[in-house]
DSSP file (Angstrom, degrees, kcal/mol; ACC not computed):
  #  RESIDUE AA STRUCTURE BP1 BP2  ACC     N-H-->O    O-->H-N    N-H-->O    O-->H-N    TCO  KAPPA ALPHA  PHI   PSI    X-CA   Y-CA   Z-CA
    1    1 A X              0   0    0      0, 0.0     2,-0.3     0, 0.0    66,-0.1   0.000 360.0 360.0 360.0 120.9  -20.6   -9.4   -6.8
    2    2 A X    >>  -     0   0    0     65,-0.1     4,-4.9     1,-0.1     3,-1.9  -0.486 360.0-104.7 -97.2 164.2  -19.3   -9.1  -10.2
    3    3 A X  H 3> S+     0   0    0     -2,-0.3     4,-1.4     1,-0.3    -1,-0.1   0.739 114.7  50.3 -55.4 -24.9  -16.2  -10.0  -11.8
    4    4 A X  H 3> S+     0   0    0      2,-0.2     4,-2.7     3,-0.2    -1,-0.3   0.761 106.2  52.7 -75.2 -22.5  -14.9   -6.7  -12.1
    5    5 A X  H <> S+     0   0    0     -3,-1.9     4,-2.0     2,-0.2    -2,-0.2   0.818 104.8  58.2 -80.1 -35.3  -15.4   -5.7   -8.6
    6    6 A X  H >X S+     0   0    0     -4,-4.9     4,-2.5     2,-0.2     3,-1.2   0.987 111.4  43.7 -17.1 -95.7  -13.6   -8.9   -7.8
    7    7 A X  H 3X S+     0   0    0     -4,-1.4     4,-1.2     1,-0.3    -2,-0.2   0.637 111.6  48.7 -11.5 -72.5  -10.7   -7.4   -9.8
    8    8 A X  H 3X S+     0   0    0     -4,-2.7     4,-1.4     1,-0.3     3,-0.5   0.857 115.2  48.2 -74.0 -50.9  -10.7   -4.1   -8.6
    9    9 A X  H <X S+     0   0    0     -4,-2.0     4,-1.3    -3,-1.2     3,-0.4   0.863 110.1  48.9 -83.9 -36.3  -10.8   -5.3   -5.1
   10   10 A X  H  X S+     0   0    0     -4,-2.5     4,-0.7     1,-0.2    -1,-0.3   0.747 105.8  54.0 -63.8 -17.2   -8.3   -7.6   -5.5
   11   11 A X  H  X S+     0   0    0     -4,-1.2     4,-1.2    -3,-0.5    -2,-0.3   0.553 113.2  49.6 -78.2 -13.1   -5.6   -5.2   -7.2
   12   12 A X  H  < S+     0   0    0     -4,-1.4     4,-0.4    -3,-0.4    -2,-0.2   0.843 111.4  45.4 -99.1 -39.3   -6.2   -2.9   -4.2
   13   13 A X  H  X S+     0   0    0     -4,-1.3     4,-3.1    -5,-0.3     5,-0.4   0.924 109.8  52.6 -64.2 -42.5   -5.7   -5.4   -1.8
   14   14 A X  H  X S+     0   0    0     -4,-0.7     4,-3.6    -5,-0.3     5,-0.3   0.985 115.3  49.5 -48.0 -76.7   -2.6   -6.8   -3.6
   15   15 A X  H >X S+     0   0    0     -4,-1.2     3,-3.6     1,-0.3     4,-0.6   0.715 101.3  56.9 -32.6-114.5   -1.5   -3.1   -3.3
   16   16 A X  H 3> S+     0   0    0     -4,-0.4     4,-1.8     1,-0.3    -1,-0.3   0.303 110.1  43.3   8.1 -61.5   -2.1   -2.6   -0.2
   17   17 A X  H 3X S+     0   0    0     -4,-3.1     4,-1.5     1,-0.2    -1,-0.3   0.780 104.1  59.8 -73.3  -6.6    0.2   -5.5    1.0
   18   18 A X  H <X S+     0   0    0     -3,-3.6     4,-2.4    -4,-3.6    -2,-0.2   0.908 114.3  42.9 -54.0 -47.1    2.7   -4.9   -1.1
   19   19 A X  H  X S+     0   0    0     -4,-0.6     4,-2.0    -5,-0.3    34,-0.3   0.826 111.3  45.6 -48.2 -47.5    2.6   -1.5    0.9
   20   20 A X  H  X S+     0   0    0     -4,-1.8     4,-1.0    -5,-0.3    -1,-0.2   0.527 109.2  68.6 -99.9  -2.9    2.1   -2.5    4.6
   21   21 A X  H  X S+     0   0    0     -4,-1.5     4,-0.6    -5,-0.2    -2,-0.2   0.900 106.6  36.1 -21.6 -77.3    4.9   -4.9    3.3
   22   22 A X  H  X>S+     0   0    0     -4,-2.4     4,-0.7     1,-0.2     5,-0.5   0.918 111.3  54.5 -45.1 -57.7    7.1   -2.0    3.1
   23   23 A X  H  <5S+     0   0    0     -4,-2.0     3,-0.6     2,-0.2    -1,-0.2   0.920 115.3  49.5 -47.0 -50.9    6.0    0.0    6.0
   24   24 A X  H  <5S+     0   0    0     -4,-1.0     2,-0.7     1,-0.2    -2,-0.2   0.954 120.8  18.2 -64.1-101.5    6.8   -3.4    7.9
   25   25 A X  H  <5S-     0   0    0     -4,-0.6    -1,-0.2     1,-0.1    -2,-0.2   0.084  93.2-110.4 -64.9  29.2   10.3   -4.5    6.8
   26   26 A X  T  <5 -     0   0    0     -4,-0.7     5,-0.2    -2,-0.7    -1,-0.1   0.704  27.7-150.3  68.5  25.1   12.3   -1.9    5.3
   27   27 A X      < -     0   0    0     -5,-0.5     0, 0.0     1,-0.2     0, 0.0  -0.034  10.9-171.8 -18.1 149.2   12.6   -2.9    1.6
   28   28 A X  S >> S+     0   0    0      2,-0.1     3,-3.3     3,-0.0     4,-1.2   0.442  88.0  59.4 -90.8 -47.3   15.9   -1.3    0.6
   29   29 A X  G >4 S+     0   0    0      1,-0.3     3,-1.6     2,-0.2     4,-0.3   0.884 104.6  49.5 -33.8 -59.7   15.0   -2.2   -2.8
   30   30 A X  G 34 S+     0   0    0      1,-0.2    -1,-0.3     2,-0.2     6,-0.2   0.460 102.6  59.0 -55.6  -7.0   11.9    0.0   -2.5
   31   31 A X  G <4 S+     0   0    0     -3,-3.3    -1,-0.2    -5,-0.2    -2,-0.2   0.403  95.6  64.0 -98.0   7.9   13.6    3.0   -1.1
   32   32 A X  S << S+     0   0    0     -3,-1.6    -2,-0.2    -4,-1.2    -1,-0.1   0.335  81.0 103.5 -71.3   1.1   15.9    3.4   -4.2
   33   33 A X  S  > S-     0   0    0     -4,-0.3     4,-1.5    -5,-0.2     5,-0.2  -0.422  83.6-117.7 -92.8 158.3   13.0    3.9   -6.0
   34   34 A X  T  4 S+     0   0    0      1,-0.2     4,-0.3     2,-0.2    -1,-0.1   0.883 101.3  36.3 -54.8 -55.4   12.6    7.6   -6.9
   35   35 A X  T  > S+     0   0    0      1,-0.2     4,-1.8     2,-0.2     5,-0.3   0.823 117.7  51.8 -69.4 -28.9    9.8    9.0   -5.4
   36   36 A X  H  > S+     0   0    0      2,-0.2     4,-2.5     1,-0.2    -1,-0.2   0.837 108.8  50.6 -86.5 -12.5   10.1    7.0   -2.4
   37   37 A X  H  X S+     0   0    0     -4,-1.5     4,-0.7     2,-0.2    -1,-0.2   0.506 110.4  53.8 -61.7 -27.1   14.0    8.3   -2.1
   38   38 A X  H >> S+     0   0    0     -4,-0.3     4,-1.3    -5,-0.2     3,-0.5   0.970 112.7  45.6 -78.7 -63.6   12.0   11.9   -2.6
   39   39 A X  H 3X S+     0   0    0     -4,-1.8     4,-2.1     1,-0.3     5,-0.3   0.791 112.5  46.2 -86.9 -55.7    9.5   10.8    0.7
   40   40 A X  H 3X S+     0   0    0     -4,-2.5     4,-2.6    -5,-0.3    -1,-0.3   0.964 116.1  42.2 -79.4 -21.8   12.1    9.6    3.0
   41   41 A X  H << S+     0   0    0     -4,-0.7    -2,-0.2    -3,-0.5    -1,-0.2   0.724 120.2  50.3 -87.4  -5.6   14.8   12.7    2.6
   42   42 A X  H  < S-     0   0    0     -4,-1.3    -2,-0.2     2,-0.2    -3,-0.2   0.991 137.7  -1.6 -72.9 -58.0   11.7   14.9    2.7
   43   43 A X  H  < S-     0   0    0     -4,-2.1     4,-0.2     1,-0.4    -2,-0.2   0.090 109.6 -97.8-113.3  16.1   10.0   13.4    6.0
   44   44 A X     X  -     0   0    0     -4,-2.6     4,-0.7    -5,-0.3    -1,-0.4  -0.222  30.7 -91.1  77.6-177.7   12.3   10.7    7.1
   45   45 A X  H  > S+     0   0    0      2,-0.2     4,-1.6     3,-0.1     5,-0.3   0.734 124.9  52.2-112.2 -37.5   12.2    6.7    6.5
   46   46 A X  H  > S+     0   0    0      2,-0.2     4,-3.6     3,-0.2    -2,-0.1   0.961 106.9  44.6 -47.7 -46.3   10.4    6.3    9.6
   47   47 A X  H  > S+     0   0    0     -4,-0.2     4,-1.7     1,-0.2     5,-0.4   0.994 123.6  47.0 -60.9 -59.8    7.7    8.7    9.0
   48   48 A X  H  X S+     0   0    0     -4,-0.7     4,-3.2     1,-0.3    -1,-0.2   0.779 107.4  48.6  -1.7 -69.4    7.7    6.9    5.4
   49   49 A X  H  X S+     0   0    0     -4,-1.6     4,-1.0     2,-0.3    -1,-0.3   0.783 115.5  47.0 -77.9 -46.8    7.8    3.7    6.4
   50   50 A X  H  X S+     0   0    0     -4,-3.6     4,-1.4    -5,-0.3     5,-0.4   0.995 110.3  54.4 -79.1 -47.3    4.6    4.6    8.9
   51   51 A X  H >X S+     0   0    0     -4,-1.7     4,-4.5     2,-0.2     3,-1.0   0.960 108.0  51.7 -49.8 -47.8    2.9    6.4    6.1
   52   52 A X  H >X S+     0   0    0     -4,-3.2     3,-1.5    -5,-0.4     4,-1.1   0.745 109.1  48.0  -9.8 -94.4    3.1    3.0    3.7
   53   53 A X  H 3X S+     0   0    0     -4,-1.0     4,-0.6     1,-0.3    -1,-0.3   0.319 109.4  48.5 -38.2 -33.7    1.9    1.0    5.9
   54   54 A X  H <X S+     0   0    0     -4,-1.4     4,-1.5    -3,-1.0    -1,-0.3   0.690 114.3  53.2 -79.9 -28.6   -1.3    3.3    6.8
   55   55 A X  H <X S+     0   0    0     -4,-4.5     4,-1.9    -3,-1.5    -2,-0.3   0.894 108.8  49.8 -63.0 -34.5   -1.6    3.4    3.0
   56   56 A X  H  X S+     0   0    0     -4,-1.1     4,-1.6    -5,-0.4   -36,-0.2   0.759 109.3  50.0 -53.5 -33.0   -1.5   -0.3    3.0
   57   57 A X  H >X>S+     0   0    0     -4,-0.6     3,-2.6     2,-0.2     4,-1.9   0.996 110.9  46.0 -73.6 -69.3   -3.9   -0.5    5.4
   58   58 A X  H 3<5S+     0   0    0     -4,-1.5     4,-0.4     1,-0.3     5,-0.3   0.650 113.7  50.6 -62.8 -25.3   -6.4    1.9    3.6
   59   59 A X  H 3X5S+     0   0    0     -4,-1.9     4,-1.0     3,-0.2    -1,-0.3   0.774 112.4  48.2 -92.5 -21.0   -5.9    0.1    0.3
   60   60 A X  H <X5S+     0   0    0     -3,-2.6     4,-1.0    -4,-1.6    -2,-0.2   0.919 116.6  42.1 -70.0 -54.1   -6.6   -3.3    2.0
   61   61 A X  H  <5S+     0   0    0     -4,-1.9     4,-0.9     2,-0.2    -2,-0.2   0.913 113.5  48.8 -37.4 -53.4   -9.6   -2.1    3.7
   62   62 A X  H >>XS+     0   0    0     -5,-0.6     3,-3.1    -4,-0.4     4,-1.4   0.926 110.0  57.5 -65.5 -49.9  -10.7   -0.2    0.5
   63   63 A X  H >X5S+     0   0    0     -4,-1.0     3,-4.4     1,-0.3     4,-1.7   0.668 112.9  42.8 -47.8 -89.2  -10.0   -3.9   -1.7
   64   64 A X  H 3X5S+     0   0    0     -4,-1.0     4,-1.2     1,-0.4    -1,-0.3   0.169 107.3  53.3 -54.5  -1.1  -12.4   -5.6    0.7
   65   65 A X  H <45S+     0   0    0     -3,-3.1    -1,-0.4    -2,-1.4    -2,-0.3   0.286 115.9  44.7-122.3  -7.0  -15.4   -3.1    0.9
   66   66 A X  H X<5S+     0   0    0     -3,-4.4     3,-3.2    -4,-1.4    -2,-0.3   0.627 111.9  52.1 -96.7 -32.2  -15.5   -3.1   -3.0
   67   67 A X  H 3<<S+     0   0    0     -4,-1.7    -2,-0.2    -5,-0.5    -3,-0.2   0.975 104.6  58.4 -60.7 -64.5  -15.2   -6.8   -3.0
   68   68 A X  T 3< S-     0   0    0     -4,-1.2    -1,-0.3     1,-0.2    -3,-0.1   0.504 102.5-128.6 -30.8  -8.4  -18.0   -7.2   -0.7
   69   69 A X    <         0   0    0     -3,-3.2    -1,-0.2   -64,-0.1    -2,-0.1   0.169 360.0 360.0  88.9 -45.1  -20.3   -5.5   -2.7
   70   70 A X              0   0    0     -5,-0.0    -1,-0.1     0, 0.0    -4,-0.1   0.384 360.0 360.0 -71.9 360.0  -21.7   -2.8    0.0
């Protein structure tokens, strides 16, 4: 494994709970943000809040299959 793939896999992974963070508790802070204030009056703050979190997932999942190498 090299040192960038590290990297790369650890900023997605980073991401990624930062995400399924959200999905999970309800930042408020993070739904004043714009786009995600676009996302919840478009589809709701549930549907939101479940898309995050399935992005979180998929960006923890992606961090660890480039970190591994494979």
């Amino acid at each position: 494994m090299s040192i960038e793939q590290a990297f790369v896999g650890a900023v997605a992974i980073i991401l990624g709970v930062l995400c399924a963070a959200v999905g999970l508790f309800q930042f408020s802070w993070f739904f004043r943000l714009p786009k995600a204030r676009w996302a919840a009056a478009r589809w709701g703050r549930r549907a939101t809040r479940i898309g995050f979190g399935l992005l979180g997932l998929a960006l923890i999942l992606l961090g660890w299959y480039i970190a591994m190498d494979t």
